[in-house]
C-alpha positions as CSV (number, residue, x, y, z in Angstrom):
1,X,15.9,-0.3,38.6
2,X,14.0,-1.6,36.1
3,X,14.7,-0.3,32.5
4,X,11.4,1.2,30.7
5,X,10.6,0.0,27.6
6,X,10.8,2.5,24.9
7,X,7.8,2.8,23.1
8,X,8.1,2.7,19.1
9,X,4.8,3.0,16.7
10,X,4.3,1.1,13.1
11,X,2.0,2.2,10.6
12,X,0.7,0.3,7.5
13,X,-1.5,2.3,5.4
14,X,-2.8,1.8,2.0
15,X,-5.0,2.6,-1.3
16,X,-5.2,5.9,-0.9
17,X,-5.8,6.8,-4.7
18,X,-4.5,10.2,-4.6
19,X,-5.5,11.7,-7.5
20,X,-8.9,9.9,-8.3
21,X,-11.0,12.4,-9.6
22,X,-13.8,10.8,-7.3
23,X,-16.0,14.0,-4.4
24,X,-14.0,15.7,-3.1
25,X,-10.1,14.9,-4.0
26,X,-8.6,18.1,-3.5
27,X,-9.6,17.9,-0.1
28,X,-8.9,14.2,0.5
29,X,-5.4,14.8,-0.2
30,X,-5.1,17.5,2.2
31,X,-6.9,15.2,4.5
32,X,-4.1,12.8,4.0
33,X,-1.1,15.1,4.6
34,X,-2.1,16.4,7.4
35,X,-2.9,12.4,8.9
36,X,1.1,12.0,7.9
37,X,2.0,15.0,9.9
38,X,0.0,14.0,12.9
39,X,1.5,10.5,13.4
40,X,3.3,10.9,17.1
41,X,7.1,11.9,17.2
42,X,7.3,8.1,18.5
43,X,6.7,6.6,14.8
44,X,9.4,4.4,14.1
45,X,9.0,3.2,10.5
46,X,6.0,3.6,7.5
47,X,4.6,0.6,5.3
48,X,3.1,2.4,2.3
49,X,1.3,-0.8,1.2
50,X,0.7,0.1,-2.2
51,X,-1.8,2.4,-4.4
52,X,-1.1,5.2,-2.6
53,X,-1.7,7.1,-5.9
54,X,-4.1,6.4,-8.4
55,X,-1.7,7.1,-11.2
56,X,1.9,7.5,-11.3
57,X,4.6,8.3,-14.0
58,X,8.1,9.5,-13.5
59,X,9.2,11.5,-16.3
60,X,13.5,12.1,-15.6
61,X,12.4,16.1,-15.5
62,X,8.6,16.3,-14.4
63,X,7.1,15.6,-11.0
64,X,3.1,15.0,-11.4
65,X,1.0,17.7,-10.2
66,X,-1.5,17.5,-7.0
67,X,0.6,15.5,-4.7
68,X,2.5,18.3,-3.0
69,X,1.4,18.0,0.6
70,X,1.6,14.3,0.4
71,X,5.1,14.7,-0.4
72,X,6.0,17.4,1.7
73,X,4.6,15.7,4.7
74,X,6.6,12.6,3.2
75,X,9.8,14.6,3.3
76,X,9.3,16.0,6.8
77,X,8.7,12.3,8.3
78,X,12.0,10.8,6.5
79,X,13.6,14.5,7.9
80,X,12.4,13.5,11.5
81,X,13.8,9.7,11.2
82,X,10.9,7.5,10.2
83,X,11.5,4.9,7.8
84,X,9.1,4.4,5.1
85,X,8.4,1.3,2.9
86,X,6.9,1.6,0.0
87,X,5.5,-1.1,-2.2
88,X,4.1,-0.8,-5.4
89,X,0.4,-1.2,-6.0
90,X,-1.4,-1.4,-9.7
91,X,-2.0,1.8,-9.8
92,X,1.5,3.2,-9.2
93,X,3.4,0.9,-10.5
94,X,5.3,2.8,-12.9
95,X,8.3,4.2,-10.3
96,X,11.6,4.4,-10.8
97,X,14.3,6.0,-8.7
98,X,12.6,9.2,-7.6
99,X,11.5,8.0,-4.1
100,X,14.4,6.6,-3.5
101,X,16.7,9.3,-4.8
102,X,14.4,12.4,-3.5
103,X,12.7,11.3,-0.3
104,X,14.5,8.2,0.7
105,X,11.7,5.8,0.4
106,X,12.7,2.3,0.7
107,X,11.1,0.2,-2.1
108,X,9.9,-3.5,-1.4
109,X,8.9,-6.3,-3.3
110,X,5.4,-8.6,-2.0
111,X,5.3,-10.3,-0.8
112,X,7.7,-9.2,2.1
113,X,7.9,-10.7,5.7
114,X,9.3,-8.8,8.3
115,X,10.5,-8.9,11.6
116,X,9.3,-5.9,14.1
117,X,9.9,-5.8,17.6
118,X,9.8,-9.7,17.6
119,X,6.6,-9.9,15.7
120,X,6.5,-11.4,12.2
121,X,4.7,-9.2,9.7
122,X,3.8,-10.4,6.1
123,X,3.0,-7.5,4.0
124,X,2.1,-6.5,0.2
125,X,0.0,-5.0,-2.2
126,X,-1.8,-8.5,-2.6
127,X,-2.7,-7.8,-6.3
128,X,0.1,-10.1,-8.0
129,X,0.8,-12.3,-5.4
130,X,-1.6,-15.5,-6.5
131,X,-1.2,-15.6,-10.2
132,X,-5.2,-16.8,-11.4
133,X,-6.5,-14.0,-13.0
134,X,-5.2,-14.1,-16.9
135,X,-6.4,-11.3,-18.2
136,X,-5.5,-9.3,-14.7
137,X,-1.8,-10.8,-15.4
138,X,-2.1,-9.9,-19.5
139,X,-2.4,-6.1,-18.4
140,X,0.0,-6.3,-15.7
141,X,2.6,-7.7,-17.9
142,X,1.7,-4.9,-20.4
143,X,2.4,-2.6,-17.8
144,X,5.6,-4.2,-16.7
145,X,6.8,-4.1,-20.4
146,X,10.1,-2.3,-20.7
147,X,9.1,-1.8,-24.1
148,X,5.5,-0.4,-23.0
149,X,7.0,2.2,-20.4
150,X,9.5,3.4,-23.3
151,X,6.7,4.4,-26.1
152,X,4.4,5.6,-23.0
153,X,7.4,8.1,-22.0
154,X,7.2,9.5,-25.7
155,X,3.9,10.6,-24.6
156,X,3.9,14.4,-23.6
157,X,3.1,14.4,-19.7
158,X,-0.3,16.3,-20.1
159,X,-1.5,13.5,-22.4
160,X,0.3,10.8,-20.3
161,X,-1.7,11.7,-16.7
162,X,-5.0,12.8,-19.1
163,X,-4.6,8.8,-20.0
164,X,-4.1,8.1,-16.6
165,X,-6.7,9.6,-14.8
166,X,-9.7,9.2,-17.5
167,X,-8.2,5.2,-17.0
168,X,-8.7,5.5,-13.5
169,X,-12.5,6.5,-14.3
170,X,-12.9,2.7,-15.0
171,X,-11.5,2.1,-11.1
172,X,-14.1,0.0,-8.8
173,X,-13.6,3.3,-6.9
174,X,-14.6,5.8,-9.3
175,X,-18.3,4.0,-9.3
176,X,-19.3,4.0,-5.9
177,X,-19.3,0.7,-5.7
178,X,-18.2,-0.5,-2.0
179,X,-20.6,-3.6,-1.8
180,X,-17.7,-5.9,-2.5
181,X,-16.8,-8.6,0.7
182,X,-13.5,-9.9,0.9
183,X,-14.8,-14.0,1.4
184,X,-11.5,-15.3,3.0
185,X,-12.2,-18.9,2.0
186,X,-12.8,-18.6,-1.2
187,X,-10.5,-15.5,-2.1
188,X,-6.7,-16.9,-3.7
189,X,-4.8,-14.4,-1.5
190,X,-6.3,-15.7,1.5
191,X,-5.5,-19.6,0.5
192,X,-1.7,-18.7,-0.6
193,X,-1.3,-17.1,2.7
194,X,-2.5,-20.5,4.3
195,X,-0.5,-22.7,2.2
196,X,2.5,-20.9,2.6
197,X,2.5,-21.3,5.8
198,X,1.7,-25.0,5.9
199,X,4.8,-25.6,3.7
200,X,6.6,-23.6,6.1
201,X,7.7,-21.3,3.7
202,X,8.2,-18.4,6.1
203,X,10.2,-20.9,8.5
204,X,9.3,-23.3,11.4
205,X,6.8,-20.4,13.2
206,X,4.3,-19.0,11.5
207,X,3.7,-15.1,10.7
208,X,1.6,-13.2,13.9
209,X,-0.2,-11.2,10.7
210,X,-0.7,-10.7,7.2
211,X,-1.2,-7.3,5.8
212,X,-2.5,-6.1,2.5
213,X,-4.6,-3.8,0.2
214,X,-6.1,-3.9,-3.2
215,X,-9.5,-5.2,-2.4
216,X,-10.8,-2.0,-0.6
217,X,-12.8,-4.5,1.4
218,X,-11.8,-4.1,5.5
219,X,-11.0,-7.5,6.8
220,X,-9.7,-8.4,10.3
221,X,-10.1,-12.1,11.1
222,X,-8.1,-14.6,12.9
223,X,-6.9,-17.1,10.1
224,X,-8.4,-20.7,12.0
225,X,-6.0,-22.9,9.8
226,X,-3.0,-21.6,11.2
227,X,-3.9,-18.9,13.8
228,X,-2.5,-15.4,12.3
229,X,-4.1,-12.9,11.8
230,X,-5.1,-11.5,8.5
231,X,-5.6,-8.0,7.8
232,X,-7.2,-6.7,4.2
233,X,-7.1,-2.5,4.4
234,X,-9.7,-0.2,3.4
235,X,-9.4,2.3,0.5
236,X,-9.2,5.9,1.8
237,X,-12.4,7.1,0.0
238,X,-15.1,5.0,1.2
239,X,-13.8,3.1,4.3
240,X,-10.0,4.7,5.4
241,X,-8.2,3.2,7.5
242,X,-4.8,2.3,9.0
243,X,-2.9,-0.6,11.3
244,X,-1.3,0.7,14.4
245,X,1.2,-1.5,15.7
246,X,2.9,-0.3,19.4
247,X,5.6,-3.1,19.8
248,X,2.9,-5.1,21.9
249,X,-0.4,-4.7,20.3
250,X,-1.5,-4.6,16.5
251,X,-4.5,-2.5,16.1
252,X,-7.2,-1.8,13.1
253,X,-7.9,1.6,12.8
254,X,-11.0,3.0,11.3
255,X,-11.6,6.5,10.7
């Protein structure tokens, strides 16, 4: 008899800004929970591509207020099995050990190509990946400065996240701005991708798809220099949506 192939589910969701004081927010987190505690008892493994909150700091004793269901429904996935990949974002950059030591998060560096049920996956963020931006790079490296997180943690939590979130106000997000089109031809991410794989950086056969965030511009297009496909997500405000891959098929899924 013919053995039945089990059926496992991937998810790849990201820029969910949790925490952008932006309509409704309370609401759009409780939105988001429940999503995580509806995904089917066959969900294999998570890919929490970045900006999942809109701020982030991890204080050794103080865990930031608002995200409780997110992080319940977080704990009761990685208690059911499901593996879940984070990767940081821009926004939530500034993590330590906390989802590693507290909800057994695994915590990956873009851009990261893996291997799922014989498909090739290329995944990240995608906002540090094609270094052109100098002033984008200044304030990341500011951010990435040991010496920066050290005098930021001197900073009493309520005037830490007050900075945070009143930052966050400057977000593309925050304006109501979702005119911006992701141009594939002309956008750096989109021409690394392709000449990574002409160097045959990610080995002698090519990726089936690339997967990232940051833009909060959807974008699904077949890539006609190489045949992948290329994936940008939506932000969870304006246009959410997720990737839904079954073992077989990979599917973009707008709410």
């Amino acid at each position: 008899m013919e053995q039945r192939k089990v059926n496992r589910k991937y998810f790849f969701i990201s820029d969910v800004h949790l925490g952008l004081r932006y309509g409704n927010w309370r609401l759009r987190e409780k939105q988001f929970a429940d999503f995580l505690l509806s995904l089917p008892q066959d969900t294999e493994e998570i890919y929490l591509l970045g900006d999942i909150f809109d701020f982030w700091y991890e204080y050794q004793h103080v865990i930031p207020r608002g995200y409780t269901r997110t992080l319940g429904a977080f704990a009761v996935l990685r208690d059911r099995g499901v593996k879940i990949h984070f990767f940081n974002g821009n926004h939530d950059i500034w993590t330590y050990n906390y989802f590693q030591e507290e909800l057994g998060f695994i915590v990956e560096k873009q851009p990261a190509l893996f291997e799922i049920e014989g498909k090739r996956f290329v995944l990240g963020h995608g906002d540090d990946i094609e270094k052109r931006d100098f002033g984008y790079q200044f304030l990341r490296g500011v951010f990435t400065s040991r010496l920066a997180q050290f005098l930021f943690s001197m900073l009493h939590p309520y005037l830490a996240f007050s900075f945070g979130l009143n930052w966050s106000k400057h977000n593309r997000l925050a304006k109501a701005d979702n005119s911006y089109t992701f141009n594939c031809n002309r956008e750096p991410l989109y021409k690394y991708c392709v000449k990574q794989v002409e160097s045959g950086a990610y080995g002698p056969s090519r990726p089936d798809c690339f997967i990232f965030g940051h833009f909060h511009a959807s974008t699904d297009v077949i890539m006609p220099e190489c045949g992948s496909r290329f994936i940008i997500l939506g932000d969870w405000i304006h246009n959410p949506s997720y990737v839904l891959f079954d073992g077989e098929h990979i599917e973009f899924v707008k709410l």
